[in-house]
C-alpha positions as CSV (number, residue, x, y, z in Angstrom):
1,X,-49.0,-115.3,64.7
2,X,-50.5,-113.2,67.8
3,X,-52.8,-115.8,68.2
4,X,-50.0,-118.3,69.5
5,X,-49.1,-118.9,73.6
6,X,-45.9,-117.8,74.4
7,X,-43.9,-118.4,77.1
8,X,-40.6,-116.7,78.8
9,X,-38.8,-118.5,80.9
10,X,-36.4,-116.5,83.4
11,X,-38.2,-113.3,82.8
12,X,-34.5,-111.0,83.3
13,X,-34.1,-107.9,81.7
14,X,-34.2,-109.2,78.3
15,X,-36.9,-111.1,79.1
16,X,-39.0,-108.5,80.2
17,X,-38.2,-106.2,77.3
18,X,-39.5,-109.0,75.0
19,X,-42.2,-109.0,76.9
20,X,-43.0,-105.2,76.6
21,X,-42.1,-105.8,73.2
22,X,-44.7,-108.1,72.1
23,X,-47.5,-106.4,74.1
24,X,-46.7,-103.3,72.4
25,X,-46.6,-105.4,69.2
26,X,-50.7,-106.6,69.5
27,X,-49.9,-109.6,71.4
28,X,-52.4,-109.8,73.6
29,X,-51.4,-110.7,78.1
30,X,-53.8,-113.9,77.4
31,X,-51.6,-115.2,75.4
32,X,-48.3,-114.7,76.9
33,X,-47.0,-116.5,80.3
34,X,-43.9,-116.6,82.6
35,X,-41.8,-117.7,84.8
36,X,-39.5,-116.7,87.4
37,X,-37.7,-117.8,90.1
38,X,-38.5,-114.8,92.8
39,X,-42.9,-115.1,93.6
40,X,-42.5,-111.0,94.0
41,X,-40.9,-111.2,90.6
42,X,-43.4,-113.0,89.3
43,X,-46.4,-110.8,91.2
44,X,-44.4,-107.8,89.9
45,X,-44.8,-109.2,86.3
46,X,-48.3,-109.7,86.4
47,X,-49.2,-106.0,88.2
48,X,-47.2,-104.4,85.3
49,X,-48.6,-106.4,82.4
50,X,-51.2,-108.2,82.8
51,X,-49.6,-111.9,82.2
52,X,-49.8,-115.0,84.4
53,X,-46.9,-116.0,85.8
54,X,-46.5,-120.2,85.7
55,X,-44.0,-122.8,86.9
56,X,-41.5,-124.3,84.3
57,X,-43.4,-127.2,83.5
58,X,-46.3,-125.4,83.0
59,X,-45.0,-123.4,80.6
60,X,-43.5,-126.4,78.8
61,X,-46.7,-128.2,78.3
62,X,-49.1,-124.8,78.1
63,X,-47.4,-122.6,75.4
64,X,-46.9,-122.9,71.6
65,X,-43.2,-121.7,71.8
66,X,-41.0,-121.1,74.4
67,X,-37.8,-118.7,74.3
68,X,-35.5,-119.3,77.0
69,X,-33.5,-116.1,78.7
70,X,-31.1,-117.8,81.8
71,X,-28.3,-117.6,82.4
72,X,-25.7,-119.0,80.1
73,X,-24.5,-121.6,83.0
74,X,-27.7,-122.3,84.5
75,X,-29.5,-123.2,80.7
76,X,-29.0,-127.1,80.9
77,X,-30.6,-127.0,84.5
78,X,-33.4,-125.4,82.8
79,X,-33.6,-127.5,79.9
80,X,-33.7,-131.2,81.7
81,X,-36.3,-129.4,83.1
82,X,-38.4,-128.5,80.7
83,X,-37.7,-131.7,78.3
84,X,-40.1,-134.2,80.1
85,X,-42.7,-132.0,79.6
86,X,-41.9,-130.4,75.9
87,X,-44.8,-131.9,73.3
88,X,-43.0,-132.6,69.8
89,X,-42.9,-129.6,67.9
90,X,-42.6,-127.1,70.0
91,X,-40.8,-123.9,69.4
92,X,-38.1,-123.8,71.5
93,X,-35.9,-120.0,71.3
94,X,-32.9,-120.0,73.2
95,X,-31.1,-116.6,74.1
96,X,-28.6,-117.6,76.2
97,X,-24.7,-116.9,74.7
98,X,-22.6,-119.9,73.6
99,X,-25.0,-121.9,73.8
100,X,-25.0,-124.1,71.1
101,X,-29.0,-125.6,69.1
102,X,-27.0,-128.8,68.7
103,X,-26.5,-129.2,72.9
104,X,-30.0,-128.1,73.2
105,X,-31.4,-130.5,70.7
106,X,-29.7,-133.5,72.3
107,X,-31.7,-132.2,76.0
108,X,-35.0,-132.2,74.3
109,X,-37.1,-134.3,72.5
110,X,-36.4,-136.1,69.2
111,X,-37.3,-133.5,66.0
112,X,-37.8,-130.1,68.4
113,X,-37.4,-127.3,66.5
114,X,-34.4,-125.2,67.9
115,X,-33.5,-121.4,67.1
116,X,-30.9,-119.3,68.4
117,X,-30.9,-115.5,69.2
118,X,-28.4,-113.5,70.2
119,X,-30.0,-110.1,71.7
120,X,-28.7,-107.3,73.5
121,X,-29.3,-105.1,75.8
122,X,-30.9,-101.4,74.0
123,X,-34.1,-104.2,74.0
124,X,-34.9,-102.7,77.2
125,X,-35.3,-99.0,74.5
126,X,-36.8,-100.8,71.4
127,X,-33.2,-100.2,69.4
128,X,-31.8,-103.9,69.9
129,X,-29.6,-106.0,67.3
130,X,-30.6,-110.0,67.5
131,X,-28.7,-112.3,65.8
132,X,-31.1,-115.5,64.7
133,X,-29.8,-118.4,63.4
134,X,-31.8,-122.1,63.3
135,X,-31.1,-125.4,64.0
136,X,-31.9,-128.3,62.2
137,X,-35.4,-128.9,63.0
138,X,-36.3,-125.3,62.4
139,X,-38.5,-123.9,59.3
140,X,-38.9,-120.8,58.0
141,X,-42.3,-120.7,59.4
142,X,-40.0,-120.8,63.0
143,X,-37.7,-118.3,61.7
144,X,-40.6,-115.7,60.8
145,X,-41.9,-115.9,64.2
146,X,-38.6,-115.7,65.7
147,X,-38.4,-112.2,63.9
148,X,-41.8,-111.4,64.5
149,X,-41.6,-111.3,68.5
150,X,-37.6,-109.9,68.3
151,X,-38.4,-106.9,65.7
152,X,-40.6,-105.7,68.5
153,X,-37.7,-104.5,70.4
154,X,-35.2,-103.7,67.6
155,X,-33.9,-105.1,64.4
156,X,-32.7,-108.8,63.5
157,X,-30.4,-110.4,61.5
158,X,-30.2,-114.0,60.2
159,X,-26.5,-115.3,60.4
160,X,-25.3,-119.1,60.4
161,X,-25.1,-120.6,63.6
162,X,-21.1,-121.1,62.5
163,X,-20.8,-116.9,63.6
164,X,-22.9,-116.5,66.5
165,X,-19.9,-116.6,68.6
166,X,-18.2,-113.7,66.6
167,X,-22.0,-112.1,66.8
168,X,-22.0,-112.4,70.3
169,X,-18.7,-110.8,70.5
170,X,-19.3,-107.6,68.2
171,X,-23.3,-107.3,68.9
172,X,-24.3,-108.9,72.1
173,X,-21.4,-107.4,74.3
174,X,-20.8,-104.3,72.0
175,X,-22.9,-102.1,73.7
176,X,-20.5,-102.6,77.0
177,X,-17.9,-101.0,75.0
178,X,-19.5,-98.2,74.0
179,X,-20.2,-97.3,77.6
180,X,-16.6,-97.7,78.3
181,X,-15.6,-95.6,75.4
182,X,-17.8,-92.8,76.9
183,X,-16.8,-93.1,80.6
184,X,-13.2,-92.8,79.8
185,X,-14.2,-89.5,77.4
186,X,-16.4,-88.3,80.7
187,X,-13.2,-88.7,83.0
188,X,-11.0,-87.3,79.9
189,X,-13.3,-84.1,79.8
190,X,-13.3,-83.9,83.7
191,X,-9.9,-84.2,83.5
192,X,-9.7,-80.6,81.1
193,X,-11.4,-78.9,83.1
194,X,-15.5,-79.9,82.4
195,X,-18.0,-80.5,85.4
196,X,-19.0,-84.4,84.9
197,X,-22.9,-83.3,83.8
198,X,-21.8,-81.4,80.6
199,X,-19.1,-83.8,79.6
200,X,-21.4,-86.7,80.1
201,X,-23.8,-84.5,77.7
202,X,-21.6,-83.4,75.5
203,X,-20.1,-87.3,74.9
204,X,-23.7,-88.9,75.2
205,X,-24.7,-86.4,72.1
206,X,-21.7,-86.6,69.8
207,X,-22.1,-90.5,70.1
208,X,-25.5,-90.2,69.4
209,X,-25.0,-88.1,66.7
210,X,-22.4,-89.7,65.2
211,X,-24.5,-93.1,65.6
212,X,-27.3,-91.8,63.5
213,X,-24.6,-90.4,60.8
214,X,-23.4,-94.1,60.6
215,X,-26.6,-95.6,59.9
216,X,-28.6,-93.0,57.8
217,X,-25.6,-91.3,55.6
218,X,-24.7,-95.1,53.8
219,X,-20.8,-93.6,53.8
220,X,-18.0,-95.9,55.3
221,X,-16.6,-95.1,58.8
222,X,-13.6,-93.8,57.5
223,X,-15.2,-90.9,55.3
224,X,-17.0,-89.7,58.1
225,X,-14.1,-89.7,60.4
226,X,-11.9,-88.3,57.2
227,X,-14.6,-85.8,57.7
228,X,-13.7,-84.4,60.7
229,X,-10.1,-84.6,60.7
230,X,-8.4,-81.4,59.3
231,X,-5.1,-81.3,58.7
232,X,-3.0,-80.5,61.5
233,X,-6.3,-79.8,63.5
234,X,-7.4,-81.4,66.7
235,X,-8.6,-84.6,65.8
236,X,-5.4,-85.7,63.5
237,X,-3.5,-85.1,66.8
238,X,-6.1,-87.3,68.9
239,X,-6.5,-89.8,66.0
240,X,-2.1,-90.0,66.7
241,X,-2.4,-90.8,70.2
242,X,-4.8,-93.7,70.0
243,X,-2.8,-95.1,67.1
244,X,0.2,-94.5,69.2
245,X,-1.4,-96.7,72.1
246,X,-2.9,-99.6,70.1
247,X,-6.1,-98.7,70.8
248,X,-7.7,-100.2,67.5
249,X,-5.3,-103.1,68.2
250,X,-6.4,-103.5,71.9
251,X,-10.6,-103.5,70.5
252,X,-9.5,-106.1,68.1
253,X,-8.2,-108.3,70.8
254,X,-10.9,-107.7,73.3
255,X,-13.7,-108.8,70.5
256,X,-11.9,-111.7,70.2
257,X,-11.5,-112.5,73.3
258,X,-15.3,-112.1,73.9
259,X,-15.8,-114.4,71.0
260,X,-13.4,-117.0,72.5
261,X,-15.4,-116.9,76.2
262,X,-18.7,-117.6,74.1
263,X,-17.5,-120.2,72.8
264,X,-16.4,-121.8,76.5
265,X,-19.6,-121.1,77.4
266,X,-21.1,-123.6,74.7
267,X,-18.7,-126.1,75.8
């Protein structure tokens, strides 16, 4: 599929770890284009890999698929953009959250194949999670190339488009709480006594650690936190205090709320 043209439009973060991705992956800077609002931006992309920078309708009319990275509130912007100049069958690959294939479908033209990704951000170190679901012009022929340029930063997952929002919620802002789980540990171990530099390594290694337990052991969270609490040890009396403050209660409602802003974001 390397031999395909394809274009990203609002060339972001994400964008620009797909980007790295698929270079790394054997795509070759010929066939990969774009766009960005900034020109330094764009001069910037082309110094660093080797790909030409185009305008929006360019894109549109030059590349076999096109994955879309804006902003969630500037996408229909882009969109009635790009439609005029969208042939009939192109790929379109939207990564914006909430936003729905069905409202994109409506923008473009009649038939054009729609499919929804739902990165994150540990693209930008090859260990993303993207969440891909189609819409209902798009074939598993759209669906393997969807994976294709997405495994290059991480792993995917196929979901129905009914639980991107909870997705979103859990994978696409779950690496936000993470980070907030460690900088209250960091100021927790300041707080006892720890310079910040070896609390931060200390927490950054245990959650590390413990990642790679969770993904290569195949035991359920519980055993391996069973696993560390002793009785009448340290971490039963920690384990107390966070059940004594709601804390699994308070992560509960948080993820929902995430997963009720996606969904005002499709509206």
């Amino acid at each position: 599929m390397t031999d395909q043209t394809v274009a990203v439009l609002g060339t972001g973060k994400i964008g620009e770890a797909l980007l790295s991705g698929m270079l790394r992956g054997g795509w070759s800077p010929s066939r990969l284009l774009v766009t960005t609002r900034r020109p330094e931006r764009a001069a910037e992309l082309r110094e660093r890999y080797g790909v030409e920078p185009v305008d929006n309708a360019e894109a549109a009319k030059s590349a076999d698929t096109l994955i879309l990275t804006p902003k969630p509130q500037d996408m229909a912007s882009l969109v009635d953009e790009l439609a005029p100049h969208v042939p009939a069958q192109r790929l379109v690959i939207s990564g914006a959250a909430g936003i729905t294939t069905r409202s994109l479908e409506s923008r473009l033209p009649e038939g054009t194949p729609v499919v929804r990704v739902m990165p994150n951000t540990p693209a930008l170190v090859d260990q993303a999670m993207s969440v891909i679901s189609p819409g209902n012009h798009a074939t598993e022929a759209h669906l393997a190339l969807t994976e294709e340029i997405f495994n290059g930063v991480g792993k995917t997952l196929r979901l129905p488009e009914t639980q991107q929002d909870a997705a979103t919620a859990l994978s696409g802002s779950g690496p936000a709480y993470f980070y907030f789980l460690v900088e209250a540990m960091t100021d927790a171990g300041i707080q006892l006594g720890l310079p910040r530099d070896k609390a931060h390594e200390l927490i950054v290694q245990a959650a590390v650690g413990a990642a790679t337990m969770l993904r290569d052991s195949g035991e359920h969270p519980v055993t391996l936190r069973e696993n560390v609490t002793s009785p009448g040890g340290t971490t039963i009396n920690a384990i107390r205090e966070l059940e004594n403050h709601r804390v699994r209660a308070a992560f509960i409602d948080a993820i929902e709320a995430a997963r009720d802003r996606s969904r005002e974001l499709g509206s």
